[in-house]
N, CA, C and O atoms as a Tripos MOL2 file, in Angstrom:
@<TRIPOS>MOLECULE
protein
  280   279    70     0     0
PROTEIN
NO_CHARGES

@<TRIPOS>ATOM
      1 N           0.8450   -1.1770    0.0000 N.3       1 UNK1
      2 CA          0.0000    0.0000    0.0000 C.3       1 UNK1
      3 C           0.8950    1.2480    0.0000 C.2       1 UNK1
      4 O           1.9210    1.3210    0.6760 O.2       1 UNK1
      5 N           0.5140    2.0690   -0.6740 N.am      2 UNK2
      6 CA          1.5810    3.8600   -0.8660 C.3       2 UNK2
      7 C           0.2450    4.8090   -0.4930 C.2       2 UNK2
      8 O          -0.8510    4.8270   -1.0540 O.2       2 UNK2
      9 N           0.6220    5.4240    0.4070 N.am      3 UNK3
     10 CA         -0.5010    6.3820    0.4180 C.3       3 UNK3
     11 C          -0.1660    7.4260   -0.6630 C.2       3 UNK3
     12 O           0.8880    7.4650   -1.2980 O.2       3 UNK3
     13 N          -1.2120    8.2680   -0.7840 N.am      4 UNK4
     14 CA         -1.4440    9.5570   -1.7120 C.3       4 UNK4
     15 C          -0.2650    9.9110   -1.9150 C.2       4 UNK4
     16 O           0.4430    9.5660   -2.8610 O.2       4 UNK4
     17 N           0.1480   10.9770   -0.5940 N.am      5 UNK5
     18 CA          0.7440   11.7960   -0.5430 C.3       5 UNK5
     19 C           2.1140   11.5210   -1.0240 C.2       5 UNK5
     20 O           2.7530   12.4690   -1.4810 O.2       5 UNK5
     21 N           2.5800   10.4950   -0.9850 N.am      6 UNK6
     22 CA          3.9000    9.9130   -1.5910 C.3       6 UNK6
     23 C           3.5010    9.6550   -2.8710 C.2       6 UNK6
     24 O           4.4830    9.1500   -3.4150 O.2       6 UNK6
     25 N           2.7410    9.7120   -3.5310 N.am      7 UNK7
     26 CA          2.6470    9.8400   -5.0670 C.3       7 UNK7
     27 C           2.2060   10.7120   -5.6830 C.2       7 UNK7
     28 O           2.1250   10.7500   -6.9110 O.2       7 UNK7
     29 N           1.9030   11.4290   -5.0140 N.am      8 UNK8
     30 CA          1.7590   12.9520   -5.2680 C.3       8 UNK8
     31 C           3.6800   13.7710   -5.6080 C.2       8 UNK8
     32 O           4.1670   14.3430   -6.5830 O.2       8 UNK8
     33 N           4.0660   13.5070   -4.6350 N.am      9 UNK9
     34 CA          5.5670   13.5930   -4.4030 C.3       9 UNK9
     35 C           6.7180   12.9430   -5.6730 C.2       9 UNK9
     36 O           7.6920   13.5360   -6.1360 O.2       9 UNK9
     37 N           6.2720   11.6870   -5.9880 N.am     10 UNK10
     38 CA          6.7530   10.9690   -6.8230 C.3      10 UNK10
     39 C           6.3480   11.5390   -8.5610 C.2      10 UNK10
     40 O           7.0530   11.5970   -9.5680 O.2      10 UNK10
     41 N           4.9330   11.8870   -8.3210 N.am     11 UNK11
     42 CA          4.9420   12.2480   -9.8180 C.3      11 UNK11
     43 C           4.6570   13.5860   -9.8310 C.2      11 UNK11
     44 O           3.6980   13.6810  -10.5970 O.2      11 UNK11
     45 N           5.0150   14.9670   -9.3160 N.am     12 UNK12
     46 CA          4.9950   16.4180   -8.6170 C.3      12 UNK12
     47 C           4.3650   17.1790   -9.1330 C.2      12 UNK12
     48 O           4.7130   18.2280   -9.6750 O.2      12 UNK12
     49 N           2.7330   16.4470   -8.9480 N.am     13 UNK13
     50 CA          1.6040   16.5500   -9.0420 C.3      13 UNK13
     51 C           0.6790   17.8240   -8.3210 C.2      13 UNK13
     52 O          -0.1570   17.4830   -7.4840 O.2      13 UNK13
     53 N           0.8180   19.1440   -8.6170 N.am     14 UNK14
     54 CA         -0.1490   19.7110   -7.6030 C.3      14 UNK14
     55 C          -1.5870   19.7730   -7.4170 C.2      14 UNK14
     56 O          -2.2290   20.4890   -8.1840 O.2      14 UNK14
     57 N          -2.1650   19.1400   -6.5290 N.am     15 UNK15
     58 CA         -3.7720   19.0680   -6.6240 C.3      15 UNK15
     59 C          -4.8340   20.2140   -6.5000 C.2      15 UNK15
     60 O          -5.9540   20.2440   -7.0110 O.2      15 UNK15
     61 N          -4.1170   21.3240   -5.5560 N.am     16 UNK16
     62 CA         -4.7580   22.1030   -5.9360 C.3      16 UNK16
     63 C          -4.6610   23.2870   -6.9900 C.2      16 UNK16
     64 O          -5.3630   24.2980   -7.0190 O.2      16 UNK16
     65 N          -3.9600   23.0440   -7.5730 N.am     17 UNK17
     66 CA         -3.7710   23.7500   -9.0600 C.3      17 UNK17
     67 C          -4.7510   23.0910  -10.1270 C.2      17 UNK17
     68 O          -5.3080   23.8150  -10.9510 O.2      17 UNK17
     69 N          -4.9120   22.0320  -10.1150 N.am     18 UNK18
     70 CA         -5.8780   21.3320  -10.8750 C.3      18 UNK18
     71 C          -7.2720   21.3760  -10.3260 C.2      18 UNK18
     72 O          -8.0970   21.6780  -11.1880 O.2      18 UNK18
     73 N          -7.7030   21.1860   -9.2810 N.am     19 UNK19
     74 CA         -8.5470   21.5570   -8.6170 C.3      19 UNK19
     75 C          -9.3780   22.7610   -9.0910 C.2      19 UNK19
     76 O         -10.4020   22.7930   -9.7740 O.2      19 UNK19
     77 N          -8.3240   24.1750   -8.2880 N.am     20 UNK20
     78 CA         -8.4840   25.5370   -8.7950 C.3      20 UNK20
     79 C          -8.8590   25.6290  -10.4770 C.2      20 UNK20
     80 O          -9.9670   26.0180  -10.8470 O.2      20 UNK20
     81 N          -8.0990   25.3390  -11.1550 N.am     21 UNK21
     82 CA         -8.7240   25.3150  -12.7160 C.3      21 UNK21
     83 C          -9.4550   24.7140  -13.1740 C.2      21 UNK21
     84 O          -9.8750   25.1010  -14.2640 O.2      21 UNK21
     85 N          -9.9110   23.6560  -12.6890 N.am     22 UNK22
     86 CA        -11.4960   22.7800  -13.5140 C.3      22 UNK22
     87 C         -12.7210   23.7710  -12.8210 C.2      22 UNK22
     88 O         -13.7240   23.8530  -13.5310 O.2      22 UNK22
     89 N         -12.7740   24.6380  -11.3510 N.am     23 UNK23
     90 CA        -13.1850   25.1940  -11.2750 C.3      23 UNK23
     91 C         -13.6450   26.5740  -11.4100 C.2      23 UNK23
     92 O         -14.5850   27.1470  -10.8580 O.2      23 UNK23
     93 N         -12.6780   27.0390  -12.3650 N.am     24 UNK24
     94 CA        -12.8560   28.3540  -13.0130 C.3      24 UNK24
     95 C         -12.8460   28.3610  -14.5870 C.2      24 UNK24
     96 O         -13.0620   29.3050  -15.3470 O.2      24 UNK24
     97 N         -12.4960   26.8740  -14.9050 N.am     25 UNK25
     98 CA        -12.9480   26.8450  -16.2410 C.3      25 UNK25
     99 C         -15.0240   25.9690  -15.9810 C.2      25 UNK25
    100 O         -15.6300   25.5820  -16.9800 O.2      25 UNK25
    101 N         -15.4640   25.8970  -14.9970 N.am     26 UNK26
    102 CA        -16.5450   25.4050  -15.0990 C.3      26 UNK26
    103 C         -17.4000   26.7250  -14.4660 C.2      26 UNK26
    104 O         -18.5560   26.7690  -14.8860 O.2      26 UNK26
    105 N         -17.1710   27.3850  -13.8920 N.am     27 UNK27
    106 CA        -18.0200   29.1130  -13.8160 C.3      27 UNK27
    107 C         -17.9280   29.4250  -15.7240 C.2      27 UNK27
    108 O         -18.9160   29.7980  -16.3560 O.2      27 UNK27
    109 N         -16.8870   29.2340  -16.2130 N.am     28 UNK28
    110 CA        -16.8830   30.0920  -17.3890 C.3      28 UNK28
    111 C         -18.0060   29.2940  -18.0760 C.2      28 UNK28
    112 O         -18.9350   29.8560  -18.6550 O.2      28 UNK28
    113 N         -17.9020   28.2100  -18.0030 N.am     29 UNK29
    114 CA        -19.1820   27.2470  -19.1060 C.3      29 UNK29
    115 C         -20.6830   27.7820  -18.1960 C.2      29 UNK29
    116 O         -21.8010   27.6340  -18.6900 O.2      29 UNK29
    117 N         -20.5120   28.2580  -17.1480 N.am     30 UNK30
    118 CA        -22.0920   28.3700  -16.7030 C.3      30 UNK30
    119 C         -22.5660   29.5550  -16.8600 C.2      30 UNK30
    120 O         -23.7750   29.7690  -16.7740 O.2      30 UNK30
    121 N         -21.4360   30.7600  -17.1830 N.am     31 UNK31
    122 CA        -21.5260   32.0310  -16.8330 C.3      31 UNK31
    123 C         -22.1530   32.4580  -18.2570 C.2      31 UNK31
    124 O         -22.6770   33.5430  -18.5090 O.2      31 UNK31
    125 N         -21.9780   31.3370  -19.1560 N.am     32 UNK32
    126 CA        -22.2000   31.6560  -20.4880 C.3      32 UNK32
    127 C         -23.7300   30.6500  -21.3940 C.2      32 UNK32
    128 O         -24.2180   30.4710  -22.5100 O.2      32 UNK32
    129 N         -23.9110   30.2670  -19.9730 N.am     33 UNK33
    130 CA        -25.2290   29.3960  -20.3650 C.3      33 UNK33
    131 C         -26.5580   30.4630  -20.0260 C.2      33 UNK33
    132 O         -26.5660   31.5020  -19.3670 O.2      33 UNK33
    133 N         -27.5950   29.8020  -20.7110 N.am     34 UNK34
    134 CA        -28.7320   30.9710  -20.8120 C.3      34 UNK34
    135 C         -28.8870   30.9790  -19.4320 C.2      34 UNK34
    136 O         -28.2880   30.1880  -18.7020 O.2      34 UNK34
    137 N         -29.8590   32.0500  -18.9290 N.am     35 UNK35
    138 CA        -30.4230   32.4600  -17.7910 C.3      35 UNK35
    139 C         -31.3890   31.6210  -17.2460 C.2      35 UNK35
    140 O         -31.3640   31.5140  -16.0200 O.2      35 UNK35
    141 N         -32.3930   30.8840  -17.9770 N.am     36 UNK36
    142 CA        -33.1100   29.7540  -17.8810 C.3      36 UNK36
    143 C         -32.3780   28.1840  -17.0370 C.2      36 UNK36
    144 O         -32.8970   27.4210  -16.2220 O.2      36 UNK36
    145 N         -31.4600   28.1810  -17.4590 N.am     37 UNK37
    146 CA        -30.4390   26.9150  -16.8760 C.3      37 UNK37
    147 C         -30.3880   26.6970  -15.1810 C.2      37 UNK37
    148 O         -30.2480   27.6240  -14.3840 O.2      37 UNK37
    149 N         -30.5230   25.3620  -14.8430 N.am     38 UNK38
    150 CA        -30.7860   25.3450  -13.2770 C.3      38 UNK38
    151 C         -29.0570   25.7740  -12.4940 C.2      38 UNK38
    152 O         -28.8920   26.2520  -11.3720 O.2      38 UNK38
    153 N         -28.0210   25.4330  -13.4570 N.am     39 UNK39
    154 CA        -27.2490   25.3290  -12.9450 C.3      39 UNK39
    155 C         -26.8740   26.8710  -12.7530 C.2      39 UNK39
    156 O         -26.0850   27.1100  -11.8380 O.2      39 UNK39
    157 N         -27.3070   27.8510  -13.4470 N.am     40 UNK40
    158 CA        -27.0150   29.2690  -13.5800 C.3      40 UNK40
    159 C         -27.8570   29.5880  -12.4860 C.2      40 UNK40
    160 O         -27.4060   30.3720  -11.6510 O.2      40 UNK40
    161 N         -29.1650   29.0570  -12.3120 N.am     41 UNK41
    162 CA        -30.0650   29.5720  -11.3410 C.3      41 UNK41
    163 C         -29.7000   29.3450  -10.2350 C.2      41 UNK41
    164 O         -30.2490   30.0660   -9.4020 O.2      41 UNK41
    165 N         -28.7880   28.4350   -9.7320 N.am     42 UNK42
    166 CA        -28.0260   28.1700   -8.4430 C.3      42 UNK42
    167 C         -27.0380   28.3580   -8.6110 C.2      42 UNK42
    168 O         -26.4510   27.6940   -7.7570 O.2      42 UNK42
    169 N         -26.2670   28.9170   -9.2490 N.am     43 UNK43
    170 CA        -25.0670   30.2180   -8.8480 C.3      43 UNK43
    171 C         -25.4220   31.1160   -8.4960 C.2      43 UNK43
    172 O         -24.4180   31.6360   -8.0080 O.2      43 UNK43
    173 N         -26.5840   32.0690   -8.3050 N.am     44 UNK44
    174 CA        -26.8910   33.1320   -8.1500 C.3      44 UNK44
    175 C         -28.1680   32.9510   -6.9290 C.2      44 UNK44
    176 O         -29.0910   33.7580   -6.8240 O.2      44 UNK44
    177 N         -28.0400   32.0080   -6.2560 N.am     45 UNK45
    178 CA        -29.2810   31.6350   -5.4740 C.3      45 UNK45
    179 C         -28.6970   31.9600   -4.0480 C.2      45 UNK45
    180 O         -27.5250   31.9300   -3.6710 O.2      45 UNK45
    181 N         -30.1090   32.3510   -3.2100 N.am     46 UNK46
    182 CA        -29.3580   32.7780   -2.0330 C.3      46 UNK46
    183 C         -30.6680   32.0900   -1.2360 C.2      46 UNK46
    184 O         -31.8520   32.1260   -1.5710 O.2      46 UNK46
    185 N         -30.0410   31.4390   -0.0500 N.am     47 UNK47
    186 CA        -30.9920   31.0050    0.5260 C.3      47 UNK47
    187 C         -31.9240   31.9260    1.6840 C.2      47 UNK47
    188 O         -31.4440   32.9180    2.2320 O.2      47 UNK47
    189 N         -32.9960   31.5470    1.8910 N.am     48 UNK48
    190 CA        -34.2540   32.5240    2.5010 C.3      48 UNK48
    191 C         -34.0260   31.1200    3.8000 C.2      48 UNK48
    192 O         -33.8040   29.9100    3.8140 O.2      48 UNK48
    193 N         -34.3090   32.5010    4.9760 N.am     49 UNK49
    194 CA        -33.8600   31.8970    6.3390 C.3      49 UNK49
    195 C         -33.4030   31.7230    7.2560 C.2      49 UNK49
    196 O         -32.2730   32.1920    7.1180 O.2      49 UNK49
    197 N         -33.4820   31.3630    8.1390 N.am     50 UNK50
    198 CA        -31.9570   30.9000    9.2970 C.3      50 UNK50
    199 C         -31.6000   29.4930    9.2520 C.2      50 UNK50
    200 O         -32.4160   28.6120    8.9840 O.2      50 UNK50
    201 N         -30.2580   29.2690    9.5410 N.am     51 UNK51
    202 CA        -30.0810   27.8940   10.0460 C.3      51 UNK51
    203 C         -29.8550   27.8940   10.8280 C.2      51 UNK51
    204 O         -30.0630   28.9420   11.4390 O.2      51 UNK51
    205 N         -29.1570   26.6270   11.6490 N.am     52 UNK52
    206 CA        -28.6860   26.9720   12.8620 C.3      52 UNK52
    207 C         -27.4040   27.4030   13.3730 C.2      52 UNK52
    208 O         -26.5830   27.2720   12.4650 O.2      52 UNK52
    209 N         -26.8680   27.8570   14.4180 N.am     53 UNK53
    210 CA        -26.0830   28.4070   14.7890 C.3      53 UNK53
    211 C         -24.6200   27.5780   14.5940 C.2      53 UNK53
    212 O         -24.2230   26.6940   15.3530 O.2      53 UNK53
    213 N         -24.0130   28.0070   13.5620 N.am     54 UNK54
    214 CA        -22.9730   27.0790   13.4300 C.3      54 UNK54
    215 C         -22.0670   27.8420   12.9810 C.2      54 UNK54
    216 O         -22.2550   29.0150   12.6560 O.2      54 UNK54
    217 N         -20.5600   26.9920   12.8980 N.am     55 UNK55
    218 CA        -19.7220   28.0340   11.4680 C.3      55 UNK55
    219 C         -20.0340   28.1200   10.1970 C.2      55 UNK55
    220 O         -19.8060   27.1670    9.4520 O.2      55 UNK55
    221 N         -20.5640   29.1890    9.7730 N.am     56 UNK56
    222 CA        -20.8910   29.4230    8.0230 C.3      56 UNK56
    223 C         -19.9860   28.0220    7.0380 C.2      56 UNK56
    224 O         -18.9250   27.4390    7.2600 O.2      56 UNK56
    225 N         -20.6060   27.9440    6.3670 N.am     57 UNK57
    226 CA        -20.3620   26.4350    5.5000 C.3      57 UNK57
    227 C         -19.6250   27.3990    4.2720 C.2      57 UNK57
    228 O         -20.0500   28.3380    3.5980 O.2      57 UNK57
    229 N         -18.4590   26.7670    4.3230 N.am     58 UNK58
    230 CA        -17.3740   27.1440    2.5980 C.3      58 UNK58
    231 C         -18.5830   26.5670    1.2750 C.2      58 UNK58
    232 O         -19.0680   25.4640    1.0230 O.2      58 UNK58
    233 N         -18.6700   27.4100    0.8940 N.am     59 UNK59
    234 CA        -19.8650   27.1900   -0.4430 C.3      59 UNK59
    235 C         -18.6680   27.2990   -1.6410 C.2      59 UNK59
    236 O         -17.5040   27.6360   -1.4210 O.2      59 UNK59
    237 N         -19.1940   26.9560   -2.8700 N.am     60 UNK60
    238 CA        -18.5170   26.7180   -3.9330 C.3      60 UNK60
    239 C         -18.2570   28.4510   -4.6000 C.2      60 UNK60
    240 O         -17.3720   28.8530   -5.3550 O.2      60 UNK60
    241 N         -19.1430   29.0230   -4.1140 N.am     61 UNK61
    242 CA        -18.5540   30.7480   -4.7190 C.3      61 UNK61
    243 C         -17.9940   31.4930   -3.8910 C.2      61 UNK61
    244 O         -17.4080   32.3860   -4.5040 O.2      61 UNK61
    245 N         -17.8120   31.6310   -2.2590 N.am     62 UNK62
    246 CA        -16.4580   31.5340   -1.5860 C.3      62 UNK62
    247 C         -15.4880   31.0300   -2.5460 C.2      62 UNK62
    248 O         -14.8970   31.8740   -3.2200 O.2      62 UNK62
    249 N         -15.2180   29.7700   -2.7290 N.am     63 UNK63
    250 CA        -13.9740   29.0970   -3.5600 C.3      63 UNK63
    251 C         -13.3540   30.1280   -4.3760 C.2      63 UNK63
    252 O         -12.2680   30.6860   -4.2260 O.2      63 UNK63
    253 N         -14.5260   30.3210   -5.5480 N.am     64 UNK64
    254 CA        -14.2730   30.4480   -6.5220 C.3      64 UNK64
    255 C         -13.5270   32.0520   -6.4490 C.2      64 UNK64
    256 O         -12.4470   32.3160   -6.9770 O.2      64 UNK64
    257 N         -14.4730   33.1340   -5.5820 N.am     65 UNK65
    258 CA        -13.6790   34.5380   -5.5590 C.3      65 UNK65
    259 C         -12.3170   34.3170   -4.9550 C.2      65 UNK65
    260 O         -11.3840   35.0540   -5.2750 O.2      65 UNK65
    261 N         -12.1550   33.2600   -4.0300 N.am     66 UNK66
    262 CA        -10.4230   32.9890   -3.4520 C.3      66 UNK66
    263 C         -10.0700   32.6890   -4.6330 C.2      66 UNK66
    264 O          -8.9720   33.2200   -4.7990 O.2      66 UNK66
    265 N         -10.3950   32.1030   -5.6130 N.am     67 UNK67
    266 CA         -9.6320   31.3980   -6.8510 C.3      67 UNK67
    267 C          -9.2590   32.5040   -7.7160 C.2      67 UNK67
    268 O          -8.2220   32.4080   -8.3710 O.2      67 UNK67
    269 N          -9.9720   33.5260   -7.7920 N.am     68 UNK68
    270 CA        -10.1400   34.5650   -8.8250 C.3      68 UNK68
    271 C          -9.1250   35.4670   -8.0090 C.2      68 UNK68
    272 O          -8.7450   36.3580   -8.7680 O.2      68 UNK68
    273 N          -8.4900   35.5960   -6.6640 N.am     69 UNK69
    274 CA         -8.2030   36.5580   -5.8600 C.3      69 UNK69
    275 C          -6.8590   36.3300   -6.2720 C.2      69 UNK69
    276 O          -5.9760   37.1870   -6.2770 O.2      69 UNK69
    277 N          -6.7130   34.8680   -6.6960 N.am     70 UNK70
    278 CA         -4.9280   34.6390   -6.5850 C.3      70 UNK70
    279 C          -4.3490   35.0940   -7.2830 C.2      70 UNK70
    280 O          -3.1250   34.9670   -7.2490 O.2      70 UNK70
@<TRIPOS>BOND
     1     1     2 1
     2     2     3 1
     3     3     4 2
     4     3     5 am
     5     5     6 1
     6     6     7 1
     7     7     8 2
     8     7     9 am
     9     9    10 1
    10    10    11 1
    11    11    12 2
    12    11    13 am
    13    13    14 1
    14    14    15 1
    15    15    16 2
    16    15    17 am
    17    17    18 1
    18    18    19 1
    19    19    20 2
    20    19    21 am
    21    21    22 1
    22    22    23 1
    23    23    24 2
    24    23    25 am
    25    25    26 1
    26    26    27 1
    27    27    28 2
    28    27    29 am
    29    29    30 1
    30    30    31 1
    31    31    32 2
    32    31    33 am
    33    33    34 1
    34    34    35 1
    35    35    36 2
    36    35    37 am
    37    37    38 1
    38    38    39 1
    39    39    40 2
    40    39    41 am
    41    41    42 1
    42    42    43 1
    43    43    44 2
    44    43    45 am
    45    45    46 1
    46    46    47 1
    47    47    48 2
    48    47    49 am
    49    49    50 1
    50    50    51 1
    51    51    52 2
    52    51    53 am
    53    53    54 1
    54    54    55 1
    55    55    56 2
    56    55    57 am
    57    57    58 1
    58    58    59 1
    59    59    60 2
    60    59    61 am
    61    61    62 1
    62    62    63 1
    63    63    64 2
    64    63    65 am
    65    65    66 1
    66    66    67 1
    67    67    68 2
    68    67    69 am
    69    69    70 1
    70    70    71 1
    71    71    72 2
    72    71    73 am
    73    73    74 1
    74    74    75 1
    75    75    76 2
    76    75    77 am
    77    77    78 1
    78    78    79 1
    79    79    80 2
    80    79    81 am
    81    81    82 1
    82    82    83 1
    83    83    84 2
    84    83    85 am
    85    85    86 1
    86    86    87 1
    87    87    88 2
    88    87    89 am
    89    89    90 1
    90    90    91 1
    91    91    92 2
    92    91    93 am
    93    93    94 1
    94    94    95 1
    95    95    96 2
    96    95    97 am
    97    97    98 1
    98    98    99 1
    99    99   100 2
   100    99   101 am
   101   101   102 1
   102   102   103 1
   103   103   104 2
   104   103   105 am
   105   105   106 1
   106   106   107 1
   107   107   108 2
   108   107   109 am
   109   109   110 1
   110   110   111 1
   111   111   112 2
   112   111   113 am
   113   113   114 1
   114   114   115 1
   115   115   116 2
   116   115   117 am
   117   117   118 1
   118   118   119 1
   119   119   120 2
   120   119   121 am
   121   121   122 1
   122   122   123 1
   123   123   124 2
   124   123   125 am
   125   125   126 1
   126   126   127 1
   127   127   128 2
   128   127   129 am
   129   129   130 1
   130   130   131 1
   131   131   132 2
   132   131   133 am
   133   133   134 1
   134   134   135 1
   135   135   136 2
   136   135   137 am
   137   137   138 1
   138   138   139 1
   139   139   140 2
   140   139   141 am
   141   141   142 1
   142   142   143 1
   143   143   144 2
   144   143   145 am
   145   145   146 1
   146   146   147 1
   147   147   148 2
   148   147   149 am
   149   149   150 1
   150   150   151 1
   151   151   152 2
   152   151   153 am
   153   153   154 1
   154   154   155 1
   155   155   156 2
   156   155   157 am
   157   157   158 1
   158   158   159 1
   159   159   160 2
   160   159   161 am
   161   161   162 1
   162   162   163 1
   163   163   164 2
   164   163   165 am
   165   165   166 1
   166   166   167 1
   167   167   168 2
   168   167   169 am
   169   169   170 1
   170   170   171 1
   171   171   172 2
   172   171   173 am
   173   173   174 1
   174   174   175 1
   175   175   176 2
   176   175   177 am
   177   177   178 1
   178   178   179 1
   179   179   180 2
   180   179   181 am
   181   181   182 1
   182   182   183 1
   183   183   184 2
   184   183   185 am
   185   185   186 1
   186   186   187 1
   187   187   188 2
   188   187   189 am
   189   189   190 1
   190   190   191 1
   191   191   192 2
   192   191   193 am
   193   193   194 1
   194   194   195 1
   195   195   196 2
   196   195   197 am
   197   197   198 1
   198   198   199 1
   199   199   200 2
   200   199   201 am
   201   201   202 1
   202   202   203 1
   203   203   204 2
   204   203   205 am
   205   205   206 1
   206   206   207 1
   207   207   208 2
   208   207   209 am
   209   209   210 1
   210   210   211 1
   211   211   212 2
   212   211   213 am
   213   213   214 1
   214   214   215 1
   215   215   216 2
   216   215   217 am
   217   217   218 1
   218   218   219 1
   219   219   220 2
   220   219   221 am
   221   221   222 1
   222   222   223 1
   223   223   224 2
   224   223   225 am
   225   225   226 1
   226   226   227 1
   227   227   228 2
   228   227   229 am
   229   229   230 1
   230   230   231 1
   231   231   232 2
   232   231   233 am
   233   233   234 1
   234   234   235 1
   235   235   236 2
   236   235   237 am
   237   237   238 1
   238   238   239 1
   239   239   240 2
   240   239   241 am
   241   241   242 1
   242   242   243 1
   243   243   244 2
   244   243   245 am
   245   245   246 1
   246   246   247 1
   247   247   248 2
   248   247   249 am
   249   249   250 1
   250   250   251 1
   251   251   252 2
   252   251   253 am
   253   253   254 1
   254   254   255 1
   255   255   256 2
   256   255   257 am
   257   257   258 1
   258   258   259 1
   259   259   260 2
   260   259   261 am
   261   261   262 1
   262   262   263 1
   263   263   264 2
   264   263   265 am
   265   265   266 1
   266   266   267 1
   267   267   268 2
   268   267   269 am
   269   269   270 1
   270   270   271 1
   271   271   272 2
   272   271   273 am
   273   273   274 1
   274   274   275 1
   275   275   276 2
   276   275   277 am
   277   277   278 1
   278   278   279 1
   279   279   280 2
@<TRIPOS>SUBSTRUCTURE
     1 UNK1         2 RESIDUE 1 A UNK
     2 UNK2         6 RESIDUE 1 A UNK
     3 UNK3        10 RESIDUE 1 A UNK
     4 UNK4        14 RESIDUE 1 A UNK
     5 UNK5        18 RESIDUE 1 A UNK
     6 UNK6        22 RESIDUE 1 A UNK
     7 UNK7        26 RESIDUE 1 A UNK
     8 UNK8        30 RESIDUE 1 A UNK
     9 UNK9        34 RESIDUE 1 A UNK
    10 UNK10       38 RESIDUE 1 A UNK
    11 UNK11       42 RESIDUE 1 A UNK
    12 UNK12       46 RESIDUE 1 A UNK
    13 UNK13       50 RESIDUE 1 A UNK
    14 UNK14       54 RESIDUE 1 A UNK
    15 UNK15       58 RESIDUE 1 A UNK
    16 UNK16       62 RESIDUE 1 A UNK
    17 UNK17       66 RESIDUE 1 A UNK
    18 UNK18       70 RESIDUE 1 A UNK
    19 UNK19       74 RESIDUE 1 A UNK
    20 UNK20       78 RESIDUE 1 A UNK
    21 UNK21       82 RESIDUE 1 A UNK
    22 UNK22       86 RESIDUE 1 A UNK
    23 UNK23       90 RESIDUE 1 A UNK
    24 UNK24       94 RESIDUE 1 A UNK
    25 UNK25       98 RESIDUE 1 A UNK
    26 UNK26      102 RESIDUE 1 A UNK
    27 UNK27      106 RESIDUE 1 A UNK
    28 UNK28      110 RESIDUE 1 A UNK
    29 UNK29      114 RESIDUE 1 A UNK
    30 UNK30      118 RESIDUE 1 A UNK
    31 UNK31      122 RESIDUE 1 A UNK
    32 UNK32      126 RESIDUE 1 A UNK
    33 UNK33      130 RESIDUE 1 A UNK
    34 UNK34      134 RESIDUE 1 A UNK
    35 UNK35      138 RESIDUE 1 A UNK
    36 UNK36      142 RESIDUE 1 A UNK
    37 UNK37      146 RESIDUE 1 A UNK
    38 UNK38      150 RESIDUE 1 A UNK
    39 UNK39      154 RESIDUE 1 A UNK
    40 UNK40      158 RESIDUE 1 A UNK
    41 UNK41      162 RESIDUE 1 A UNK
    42 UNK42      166 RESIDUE 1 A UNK
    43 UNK43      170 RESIDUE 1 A UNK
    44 UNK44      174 RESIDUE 1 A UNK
    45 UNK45      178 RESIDUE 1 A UNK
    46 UNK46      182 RESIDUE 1 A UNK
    47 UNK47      186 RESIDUE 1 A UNK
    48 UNK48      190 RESIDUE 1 A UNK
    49 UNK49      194 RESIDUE 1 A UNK
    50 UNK50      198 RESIDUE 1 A UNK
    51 UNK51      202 RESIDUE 1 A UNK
    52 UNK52      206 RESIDUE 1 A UNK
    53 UNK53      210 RESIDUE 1 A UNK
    54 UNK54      214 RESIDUE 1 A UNK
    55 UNK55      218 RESIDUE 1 A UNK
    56 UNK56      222 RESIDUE 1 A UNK
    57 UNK57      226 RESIDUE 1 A UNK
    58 UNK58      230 RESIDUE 1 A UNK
    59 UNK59      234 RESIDUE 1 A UNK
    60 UNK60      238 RESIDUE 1 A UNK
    61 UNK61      242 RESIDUE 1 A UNK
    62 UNK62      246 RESIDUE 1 A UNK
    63 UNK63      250 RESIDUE 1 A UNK
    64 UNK64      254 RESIDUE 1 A UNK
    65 UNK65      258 RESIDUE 1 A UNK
    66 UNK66      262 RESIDUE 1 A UNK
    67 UNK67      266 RESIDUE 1 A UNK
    68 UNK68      270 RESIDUE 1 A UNK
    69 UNK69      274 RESIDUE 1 A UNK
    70 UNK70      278 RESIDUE 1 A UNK
């Protein structure tokens, strides 16, 4: 057994570089889909409510403005 991280090392692989770019090349495919599209309609969706008292949850458009920030 090899864990990850030693083959990550072995073939000098960065994950979140790949990561970061499938996700800013996949805003660009949605950003450019009609307005009608569910997936456009939940990029721009904000939820109505409270939850409960917790730490705020990392959502996928957090990510994405850190991604855009770098």
């Amino acid at each position: 057994m090899v864990c990850n991280e030693s083959i990550r090392e072995l073939t000098n692989q960065k994950l979140e570089l790949s990561v970061q770019e499938r996700r800013l090349r996949w805003l660009g495919h949605v950003q450019r889909t009609s307005d009608d599209r569910v997936a456009k309609q939940v990029l721009h969706w904000i939820p109505e409510g409270r939850g409960k008292r917790v730490r705020p949850r990392v959502t996928w458009q957090h990510e994405v403005i850190k991604d855009t920030e770098m």
